[in-house]
Backbone bond lengths (Angstrom), bond angles and torsions (degrees), N, CA, C in turn:
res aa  C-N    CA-C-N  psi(-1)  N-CA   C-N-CA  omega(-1)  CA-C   N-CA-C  phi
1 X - - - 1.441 - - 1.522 108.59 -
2 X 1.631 112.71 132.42 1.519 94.99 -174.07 1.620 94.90 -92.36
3 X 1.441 122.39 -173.73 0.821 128.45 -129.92 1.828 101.75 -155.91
4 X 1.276 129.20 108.46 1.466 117.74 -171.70 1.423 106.96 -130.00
5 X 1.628 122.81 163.66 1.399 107.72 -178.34 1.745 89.36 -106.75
6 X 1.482 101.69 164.28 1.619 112.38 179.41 1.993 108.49 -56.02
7 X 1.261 115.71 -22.71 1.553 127.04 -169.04 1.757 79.43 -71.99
8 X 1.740 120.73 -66.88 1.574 112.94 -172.25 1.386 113.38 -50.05
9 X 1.110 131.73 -40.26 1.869 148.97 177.20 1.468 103.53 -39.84
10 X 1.536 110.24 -52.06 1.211 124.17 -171.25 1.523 105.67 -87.75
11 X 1.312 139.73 -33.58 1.413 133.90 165.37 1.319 110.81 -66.17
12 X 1.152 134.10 -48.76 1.575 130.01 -163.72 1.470 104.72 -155.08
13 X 1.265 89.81 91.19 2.026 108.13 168.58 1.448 115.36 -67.55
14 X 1.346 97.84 -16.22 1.605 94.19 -152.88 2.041 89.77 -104.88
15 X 0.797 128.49 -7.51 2.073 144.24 174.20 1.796 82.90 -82.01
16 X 1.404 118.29 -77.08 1.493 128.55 -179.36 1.496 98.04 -34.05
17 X 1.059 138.17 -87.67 1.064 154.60 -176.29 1.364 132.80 -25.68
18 X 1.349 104.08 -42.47 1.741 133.12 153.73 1.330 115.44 -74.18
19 X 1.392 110.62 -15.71 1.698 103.12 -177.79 1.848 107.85 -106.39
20 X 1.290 97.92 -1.95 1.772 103.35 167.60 1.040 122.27 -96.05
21 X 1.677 105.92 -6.92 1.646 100.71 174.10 1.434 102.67 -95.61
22 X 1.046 115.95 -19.68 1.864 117.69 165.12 1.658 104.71 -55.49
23 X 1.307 127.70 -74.53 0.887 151.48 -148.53 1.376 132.26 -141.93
24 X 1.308 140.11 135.91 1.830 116.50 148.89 1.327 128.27 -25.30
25 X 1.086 98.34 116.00 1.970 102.87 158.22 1.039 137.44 -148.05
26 X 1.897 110.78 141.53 1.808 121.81 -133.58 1.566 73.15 -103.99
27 X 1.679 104.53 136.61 1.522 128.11 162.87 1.508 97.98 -108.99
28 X 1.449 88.95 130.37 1.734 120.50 -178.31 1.445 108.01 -82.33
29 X 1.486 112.89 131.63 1.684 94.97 162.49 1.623 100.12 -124.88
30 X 1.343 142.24 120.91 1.289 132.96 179.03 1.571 107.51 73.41
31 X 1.763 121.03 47.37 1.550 106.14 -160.40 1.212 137.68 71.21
32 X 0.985 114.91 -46.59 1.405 141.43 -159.20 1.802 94.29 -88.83
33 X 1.517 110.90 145.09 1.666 109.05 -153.29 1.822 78.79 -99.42
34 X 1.136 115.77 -179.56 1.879 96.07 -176.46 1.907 82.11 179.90
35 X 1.352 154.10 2.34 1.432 142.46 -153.91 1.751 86.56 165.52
36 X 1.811 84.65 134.94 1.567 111.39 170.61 1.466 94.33 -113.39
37 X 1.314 113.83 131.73 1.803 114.94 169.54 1.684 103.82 -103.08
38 X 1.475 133.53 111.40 1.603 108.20 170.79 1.388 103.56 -129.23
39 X 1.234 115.99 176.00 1.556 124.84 162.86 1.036 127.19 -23.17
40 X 1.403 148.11 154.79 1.297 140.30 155.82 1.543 106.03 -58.73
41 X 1.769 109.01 -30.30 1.842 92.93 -151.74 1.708 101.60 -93.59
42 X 1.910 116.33 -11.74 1.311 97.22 162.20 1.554 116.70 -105.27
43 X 1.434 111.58 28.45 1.310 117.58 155.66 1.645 119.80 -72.19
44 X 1.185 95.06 -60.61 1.904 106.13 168.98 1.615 127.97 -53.39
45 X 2.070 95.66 -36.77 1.536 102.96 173.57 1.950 94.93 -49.23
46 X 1.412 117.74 -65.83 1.106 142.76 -128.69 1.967 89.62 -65.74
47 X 1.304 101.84 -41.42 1.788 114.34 174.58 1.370 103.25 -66.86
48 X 0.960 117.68 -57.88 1.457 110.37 -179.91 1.682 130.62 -43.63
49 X 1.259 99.53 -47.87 1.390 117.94 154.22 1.326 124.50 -43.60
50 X 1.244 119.38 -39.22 1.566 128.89 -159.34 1.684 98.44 -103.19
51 X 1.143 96.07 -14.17 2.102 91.03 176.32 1.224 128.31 -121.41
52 X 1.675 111.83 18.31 1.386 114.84 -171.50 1.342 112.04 -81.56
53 X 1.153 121.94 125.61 1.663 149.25 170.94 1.123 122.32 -100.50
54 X 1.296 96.92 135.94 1.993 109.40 -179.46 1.262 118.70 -146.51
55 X 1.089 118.96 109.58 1.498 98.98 -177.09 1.574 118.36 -80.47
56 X 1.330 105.57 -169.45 1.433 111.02 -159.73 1.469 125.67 -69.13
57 X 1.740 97.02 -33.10 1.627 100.65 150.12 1.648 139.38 -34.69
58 X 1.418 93.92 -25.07 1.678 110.41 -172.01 1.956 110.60 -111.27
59 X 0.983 90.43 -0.46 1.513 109.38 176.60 1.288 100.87 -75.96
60 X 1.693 130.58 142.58 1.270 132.04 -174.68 1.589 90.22 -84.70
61 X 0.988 129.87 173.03 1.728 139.53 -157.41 1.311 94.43 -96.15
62 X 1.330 134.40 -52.24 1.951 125.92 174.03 1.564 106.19 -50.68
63 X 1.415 132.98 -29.04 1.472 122.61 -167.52 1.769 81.76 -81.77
64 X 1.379 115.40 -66.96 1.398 121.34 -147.39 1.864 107.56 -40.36
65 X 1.681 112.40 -39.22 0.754 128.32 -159.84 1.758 106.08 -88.52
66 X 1.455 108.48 -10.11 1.054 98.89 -179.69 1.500 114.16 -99.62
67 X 1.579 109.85 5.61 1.141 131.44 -133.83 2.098 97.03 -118.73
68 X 1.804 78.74 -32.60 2.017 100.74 176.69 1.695 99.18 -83.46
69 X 1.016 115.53 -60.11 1.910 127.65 175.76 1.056 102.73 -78.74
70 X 1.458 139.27 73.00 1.530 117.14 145.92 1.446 161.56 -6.34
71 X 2.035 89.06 -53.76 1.261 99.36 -171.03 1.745 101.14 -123.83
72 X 1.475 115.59 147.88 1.580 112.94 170.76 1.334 113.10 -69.33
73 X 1.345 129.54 0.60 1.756 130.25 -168.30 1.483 100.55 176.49
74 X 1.899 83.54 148.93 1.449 89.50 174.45 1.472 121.58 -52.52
75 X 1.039 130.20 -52.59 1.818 130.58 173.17 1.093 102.56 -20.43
76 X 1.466 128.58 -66.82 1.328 119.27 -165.64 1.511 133.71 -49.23
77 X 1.721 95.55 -35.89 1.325 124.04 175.67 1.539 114.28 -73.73
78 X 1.351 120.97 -28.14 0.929 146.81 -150.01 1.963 91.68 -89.13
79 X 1.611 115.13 -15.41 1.415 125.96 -160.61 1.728 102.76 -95.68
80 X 1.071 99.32 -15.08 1.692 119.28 -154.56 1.718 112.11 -63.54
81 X 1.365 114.40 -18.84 1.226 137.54 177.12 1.514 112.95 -73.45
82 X 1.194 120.94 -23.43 1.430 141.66 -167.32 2.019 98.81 -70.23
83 X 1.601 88.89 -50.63 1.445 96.17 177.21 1.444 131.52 -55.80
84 X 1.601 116.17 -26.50 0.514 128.88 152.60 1.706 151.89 6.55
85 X 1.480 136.60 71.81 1.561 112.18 -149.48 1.957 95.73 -78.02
């Protein structure tokens, strides 16, 4: 990931700008990394990822089922109180 300080951000947006459609890139403020600049199109990949839904119909039958039974034994279940607020 290259790497720019906010002073470069502010000289040449358009160098910055060309280097996020390559890739991610962390803007520095004081050293310190503080802002990711990226693409629009692995911005959306990155959403897309983060909201995919399925319901249980589409679940292979070992998840679903592991998903109805929680626990392999009562003990485990038996822990559930812990959660508790």
């Amino acid at each position: 990931m290259q790497r720019f300080s906010s002073f470069d951000l502010q000289r040449n947006v358009a160098k910055v700008q060309e280097a996020a459609l390559k890739e991610p890139v962390s803007i520095s403020y004081h050293g310190r990394d503080r802002l990711v600049v990226l693409s629009i199109d692995e911005f959306e990949r990155l959403k897309r990822r983060d909201r995919q839904v399925i319901s249980m119909q589409e679940l292979p039958e070992e998840f679903a089922a592991a998903l109805r039974e929680p626990y392999d034994d009562a003990e485990q279940a038996a822990l559930d109180h812990l959660l508790d607020d």
